[in-house]
Backbone as ProteinMPNN parsed JSONL, in Angstrom:
{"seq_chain_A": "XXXXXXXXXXXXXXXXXXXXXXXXXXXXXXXXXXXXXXXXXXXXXXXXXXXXXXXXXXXXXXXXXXXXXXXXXXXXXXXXXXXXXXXXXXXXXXXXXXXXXXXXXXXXXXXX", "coords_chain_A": {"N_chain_A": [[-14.243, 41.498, -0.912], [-11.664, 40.193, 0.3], [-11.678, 38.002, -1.43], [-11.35, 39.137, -3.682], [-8.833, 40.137, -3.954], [-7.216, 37.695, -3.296], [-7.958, 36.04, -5.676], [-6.76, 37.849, -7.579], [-4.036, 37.853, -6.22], [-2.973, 35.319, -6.467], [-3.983, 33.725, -8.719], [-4.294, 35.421, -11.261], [-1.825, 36.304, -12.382], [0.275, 35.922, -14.914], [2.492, 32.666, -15.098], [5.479, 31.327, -15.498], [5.654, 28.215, -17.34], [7.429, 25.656, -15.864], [8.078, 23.025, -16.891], [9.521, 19.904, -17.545], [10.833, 18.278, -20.524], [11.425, 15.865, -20.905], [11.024, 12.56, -18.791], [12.695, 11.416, -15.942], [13.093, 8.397, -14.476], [14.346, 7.951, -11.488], [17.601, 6.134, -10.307], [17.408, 5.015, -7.915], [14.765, 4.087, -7.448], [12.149, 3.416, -5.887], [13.375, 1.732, -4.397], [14.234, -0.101, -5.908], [17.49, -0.506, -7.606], [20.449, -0.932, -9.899], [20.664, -3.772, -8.858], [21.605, -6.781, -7.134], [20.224, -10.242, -8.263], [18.732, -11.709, -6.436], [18.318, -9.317, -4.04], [16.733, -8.019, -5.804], [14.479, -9.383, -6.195], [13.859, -9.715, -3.639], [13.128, -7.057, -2.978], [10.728, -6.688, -4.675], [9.46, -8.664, -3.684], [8.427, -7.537, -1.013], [7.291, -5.127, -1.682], [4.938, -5.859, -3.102], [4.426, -8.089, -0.638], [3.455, -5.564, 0.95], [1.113, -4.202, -0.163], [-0.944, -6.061, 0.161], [-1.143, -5.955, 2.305], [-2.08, -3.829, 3.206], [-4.637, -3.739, 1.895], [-5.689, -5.879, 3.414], [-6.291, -5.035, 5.693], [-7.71, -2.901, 5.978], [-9.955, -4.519, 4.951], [-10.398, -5.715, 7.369], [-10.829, -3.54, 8.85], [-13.45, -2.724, 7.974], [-14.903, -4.733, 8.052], [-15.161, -4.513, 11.028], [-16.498, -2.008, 11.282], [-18.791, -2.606, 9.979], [-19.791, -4.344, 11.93], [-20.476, -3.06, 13.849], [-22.5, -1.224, 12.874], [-24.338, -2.91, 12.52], [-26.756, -2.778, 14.439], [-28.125, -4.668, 15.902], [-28.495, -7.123, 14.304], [-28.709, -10.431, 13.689], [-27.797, -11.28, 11.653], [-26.472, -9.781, 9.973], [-23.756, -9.184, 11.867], [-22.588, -11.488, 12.114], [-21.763, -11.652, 9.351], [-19.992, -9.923, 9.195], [-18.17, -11.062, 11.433], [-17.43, -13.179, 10.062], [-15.925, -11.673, 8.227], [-13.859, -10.299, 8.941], [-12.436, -12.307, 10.292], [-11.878, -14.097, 7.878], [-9.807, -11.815, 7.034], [-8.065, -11.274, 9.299], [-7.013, -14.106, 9.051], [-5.864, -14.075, 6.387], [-3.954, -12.429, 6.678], [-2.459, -13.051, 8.342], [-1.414, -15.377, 6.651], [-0.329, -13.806, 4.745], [1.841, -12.547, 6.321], [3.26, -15.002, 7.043], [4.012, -15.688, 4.435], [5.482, -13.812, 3.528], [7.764, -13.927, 5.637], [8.935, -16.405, 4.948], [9.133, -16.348, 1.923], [11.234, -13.954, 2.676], [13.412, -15.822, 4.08], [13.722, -17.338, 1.808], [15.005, -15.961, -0.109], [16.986, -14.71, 1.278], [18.836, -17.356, 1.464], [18.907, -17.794, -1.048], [20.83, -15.548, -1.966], [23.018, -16.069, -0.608], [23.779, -18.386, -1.778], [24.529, -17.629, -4.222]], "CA_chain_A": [[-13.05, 42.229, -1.25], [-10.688, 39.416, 0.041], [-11.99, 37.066, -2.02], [-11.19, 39.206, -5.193], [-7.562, 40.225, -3.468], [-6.767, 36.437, -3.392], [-7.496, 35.782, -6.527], [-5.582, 38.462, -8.052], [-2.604, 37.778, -5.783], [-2.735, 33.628, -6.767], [-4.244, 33.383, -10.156], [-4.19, 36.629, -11.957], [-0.328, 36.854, -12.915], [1.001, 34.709, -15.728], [3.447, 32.276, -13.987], [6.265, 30.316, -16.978], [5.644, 26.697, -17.095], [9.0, 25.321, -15.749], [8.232, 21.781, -17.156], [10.929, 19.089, -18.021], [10.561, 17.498, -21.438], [11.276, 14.064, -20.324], [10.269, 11.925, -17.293], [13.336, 10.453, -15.74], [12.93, 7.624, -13.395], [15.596, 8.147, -10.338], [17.759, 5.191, -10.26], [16.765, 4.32, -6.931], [13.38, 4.128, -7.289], [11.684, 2.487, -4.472], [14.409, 0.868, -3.985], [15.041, -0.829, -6.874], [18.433, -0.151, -8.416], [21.157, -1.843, -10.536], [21.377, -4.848, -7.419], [21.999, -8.229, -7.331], [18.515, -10.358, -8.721], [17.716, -11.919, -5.489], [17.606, -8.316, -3.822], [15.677, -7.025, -6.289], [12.864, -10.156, -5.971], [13.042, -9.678, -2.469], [12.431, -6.141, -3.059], [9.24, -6.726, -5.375], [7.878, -9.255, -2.69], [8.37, -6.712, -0.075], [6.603, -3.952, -2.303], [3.929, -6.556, -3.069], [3.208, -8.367, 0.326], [2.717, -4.174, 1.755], [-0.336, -4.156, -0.247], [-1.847, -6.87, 0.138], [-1.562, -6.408, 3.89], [-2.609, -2.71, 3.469], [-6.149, -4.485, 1.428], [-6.477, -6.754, 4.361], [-6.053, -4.445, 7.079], [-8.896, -2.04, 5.294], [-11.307, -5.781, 5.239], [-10.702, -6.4, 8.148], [-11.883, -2.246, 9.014], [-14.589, -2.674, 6.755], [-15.678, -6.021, 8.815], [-15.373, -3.797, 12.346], [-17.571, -0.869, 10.606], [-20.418, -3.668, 9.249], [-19.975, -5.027, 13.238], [-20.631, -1.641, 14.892], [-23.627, -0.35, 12.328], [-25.272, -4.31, 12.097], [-28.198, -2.594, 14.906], [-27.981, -5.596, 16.687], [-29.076, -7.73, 13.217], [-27.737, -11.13, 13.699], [-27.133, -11.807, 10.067], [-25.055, -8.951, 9.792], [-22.874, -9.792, 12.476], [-22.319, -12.891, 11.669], [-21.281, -11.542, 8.021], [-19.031, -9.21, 9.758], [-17.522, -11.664, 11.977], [-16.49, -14.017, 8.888], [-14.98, -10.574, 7.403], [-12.84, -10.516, 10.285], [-11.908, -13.62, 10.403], [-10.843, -13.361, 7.153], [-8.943, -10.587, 7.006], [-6.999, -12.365, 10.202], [-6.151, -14.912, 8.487], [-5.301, -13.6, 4.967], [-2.851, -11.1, 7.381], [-1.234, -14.204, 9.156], [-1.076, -15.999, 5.468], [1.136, -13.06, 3.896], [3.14, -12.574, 6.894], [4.009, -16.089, 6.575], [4.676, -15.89, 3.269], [6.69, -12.695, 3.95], [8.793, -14.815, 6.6], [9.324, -17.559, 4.352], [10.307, -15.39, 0.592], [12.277, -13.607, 2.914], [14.079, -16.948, 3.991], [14.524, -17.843, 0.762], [15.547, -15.062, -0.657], [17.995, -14.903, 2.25], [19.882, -18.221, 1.391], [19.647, -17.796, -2.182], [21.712, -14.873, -2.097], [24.066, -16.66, -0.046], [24.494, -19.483, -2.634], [24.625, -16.864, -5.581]], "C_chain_A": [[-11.798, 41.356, -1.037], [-10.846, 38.635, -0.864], [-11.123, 37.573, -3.571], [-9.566, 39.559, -4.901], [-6.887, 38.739, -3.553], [-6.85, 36.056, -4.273], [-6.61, 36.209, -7.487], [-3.996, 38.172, -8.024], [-2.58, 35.935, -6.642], [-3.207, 33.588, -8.107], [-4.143, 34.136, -11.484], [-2.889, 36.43, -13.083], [-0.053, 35.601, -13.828], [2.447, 34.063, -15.087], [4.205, 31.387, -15.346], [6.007, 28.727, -16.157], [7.087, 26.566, -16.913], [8.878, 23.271, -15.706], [9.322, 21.253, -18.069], [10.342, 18.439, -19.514], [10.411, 16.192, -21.288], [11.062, 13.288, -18.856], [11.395, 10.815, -16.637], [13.182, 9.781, -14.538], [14.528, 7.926, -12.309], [16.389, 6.614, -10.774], [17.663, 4.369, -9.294], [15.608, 4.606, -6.372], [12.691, 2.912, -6.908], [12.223, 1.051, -4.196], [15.13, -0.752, -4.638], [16.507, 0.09, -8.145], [19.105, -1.163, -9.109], [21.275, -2.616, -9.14], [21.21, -6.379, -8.116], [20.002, -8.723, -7.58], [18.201, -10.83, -7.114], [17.5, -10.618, -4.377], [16.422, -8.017, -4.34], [14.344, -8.078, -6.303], [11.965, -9.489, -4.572], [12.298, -8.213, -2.527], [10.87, -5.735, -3.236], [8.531, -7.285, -4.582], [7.572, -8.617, -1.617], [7.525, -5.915, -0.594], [5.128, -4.695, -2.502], [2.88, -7.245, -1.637], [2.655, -6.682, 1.434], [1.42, -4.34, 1.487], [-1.303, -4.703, -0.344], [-2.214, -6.289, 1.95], [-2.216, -4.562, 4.247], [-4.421, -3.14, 3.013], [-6.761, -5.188, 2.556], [-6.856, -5.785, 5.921], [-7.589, -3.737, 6.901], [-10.118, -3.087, 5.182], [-11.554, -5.64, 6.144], [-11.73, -4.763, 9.368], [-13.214, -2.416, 8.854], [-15.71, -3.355, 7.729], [-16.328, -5.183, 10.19], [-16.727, -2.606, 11.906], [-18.721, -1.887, 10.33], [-20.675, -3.68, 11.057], [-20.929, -4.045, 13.984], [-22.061, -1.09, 14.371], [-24.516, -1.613, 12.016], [-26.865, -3.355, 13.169], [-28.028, -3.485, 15.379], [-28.627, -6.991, 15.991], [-28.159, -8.953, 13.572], [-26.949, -11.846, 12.578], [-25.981, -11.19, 10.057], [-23.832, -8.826, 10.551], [-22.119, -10.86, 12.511], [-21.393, -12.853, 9.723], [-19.899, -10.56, 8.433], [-17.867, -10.104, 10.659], [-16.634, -12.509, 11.05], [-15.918, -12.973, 8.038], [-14.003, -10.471, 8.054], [-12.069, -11.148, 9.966], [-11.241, -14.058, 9.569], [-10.036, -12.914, 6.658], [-8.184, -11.082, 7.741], [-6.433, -13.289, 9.716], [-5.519, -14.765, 6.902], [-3.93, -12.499, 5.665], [-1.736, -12.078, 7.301], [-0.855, -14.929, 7.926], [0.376, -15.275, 4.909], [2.15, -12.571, 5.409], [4.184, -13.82, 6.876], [4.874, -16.085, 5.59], [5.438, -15.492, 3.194], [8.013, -13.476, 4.508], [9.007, -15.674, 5.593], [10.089, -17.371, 2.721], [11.088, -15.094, 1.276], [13.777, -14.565, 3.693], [15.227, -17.367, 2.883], [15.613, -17.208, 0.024], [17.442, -14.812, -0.099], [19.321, -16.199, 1.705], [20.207, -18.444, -0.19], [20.426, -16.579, -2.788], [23.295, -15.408, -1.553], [24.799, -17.636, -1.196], [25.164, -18.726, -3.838], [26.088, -16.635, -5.546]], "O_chain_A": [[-10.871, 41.489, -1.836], [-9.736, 38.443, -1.361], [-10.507, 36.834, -4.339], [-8.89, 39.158, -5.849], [-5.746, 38.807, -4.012], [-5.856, 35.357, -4.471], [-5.859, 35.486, -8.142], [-3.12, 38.17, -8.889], [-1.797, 35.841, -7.587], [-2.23, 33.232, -8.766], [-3.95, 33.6, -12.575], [-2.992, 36.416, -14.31], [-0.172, 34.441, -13.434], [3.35, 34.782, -14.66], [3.458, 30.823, -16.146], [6.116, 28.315, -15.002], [7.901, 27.181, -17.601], [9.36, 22.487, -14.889], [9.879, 21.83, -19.003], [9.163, 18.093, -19.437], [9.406, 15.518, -21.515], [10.968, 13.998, -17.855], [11.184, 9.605, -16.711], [13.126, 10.454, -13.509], [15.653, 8.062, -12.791], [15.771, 5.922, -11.583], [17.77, 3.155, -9.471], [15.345, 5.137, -5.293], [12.66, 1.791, -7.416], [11.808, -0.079, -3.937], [15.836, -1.707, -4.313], [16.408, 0.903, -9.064], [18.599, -2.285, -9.086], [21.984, -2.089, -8.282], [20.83, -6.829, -9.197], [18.985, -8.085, -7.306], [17.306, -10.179, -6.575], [16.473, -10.764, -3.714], [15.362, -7.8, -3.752], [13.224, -7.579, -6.418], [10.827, -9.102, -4.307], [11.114, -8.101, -2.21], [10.104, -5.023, -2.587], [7.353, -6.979, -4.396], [6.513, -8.927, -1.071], [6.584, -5.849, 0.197], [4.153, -4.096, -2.047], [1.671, -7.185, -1.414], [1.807, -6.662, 2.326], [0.574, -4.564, 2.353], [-2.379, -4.275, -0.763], [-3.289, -6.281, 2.549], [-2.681, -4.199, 5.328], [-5.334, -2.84, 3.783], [-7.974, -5.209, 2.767], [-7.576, -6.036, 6.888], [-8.515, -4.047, 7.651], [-11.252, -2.623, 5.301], [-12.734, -5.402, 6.4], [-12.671, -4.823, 10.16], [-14.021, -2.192, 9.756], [-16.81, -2.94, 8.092], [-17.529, -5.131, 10.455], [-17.835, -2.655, 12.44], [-19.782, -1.452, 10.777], [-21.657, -3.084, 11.5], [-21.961, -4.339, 14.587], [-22.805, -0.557, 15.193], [-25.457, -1.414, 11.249], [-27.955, -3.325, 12.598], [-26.859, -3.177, 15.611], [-29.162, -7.851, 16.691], [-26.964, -8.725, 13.763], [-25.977, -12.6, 12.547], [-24.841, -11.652, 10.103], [-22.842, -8.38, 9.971], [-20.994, -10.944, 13.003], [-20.723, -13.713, 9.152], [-18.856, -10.67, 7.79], [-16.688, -9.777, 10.528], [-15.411, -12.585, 11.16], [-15.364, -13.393, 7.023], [-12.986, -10.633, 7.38], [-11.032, -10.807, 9.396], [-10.121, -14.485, 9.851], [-9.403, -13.494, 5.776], [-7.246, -11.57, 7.111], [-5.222, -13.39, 9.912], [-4.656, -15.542, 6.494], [-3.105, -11.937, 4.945], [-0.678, -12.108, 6.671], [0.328, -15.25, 8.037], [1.509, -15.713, 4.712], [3.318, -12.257, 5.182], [5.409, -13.784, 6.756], [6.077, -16.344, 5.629], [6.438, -16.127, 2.86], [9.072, -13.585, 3.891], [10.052, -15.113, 5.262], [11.119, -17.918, 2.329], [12.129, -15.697, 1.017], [14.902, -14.08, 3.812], [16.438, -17.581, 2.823], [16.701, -17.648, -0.348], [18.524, -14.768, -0.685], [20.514, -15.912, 1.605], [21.214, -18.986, -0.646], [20.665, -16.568, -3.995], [24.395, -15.151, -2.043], [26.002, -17.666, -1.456], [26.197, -19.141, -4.365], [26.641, -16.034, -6.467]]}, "name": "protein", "num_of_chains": 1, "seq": "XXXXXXXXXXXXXXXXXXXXXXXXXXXXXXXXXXXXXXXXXXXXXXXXXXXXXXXXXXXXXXXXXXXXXXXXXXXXXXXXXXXXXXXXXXXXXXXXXXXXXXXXXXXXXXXX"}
């Protein structure tokens, strides 16, 4: 009896579509707006090195999960350990890189 009360109340009633015809982008969308170009690089390499380091973070999971369910297999530990390892260093790579676009980026706004 609730079951058919809930759907009545939620699905039953004709509800008006209140859709927009067109699809406008905001103008500060994720944080790219009209700005100067070396903002908006740094922006993109900021938006870019996130997901790399969100991919590596999830390896380097991935690696810990293989570690934990290897059974005490020494292959698979050993395949887990170089997932790791890895993932650690593909982290420390794009933070670098991070540190170092954002350098640049840094002094070639200055010169601009």
């Amino acid at each position: 009896m609730l079951l058919i009360a809930f759907f009545i109340t939620f699905f039953a009633p004709a509800r008006a579509a209140l859709a927009q015809v067109s699809v406008d982008i905001p103008a500060d969308f994720a944080g790219f707006s009209s700005q100067a170009l070396p903002t908006t690089i740094g922006n993109l390499v900021g938006v870019f090195v996130g997901f790399l380091g969100i991919i590596l973070i999830l390896i380097i999971l991935a690696g810990g999960l293989k570690w934990m369910t290897s059974g005490g297999n020494e292959d698979r530990i050993a395949e887990a350990k170089k997932m790791i390892g890895a993932g650690v260093t593909g982290l420390l790579l794009i933070l670098m890189a991070y540190s170092i676009a954002g350098f640049l980026v840094n002094n070639l706004a200055g010169a601009l």
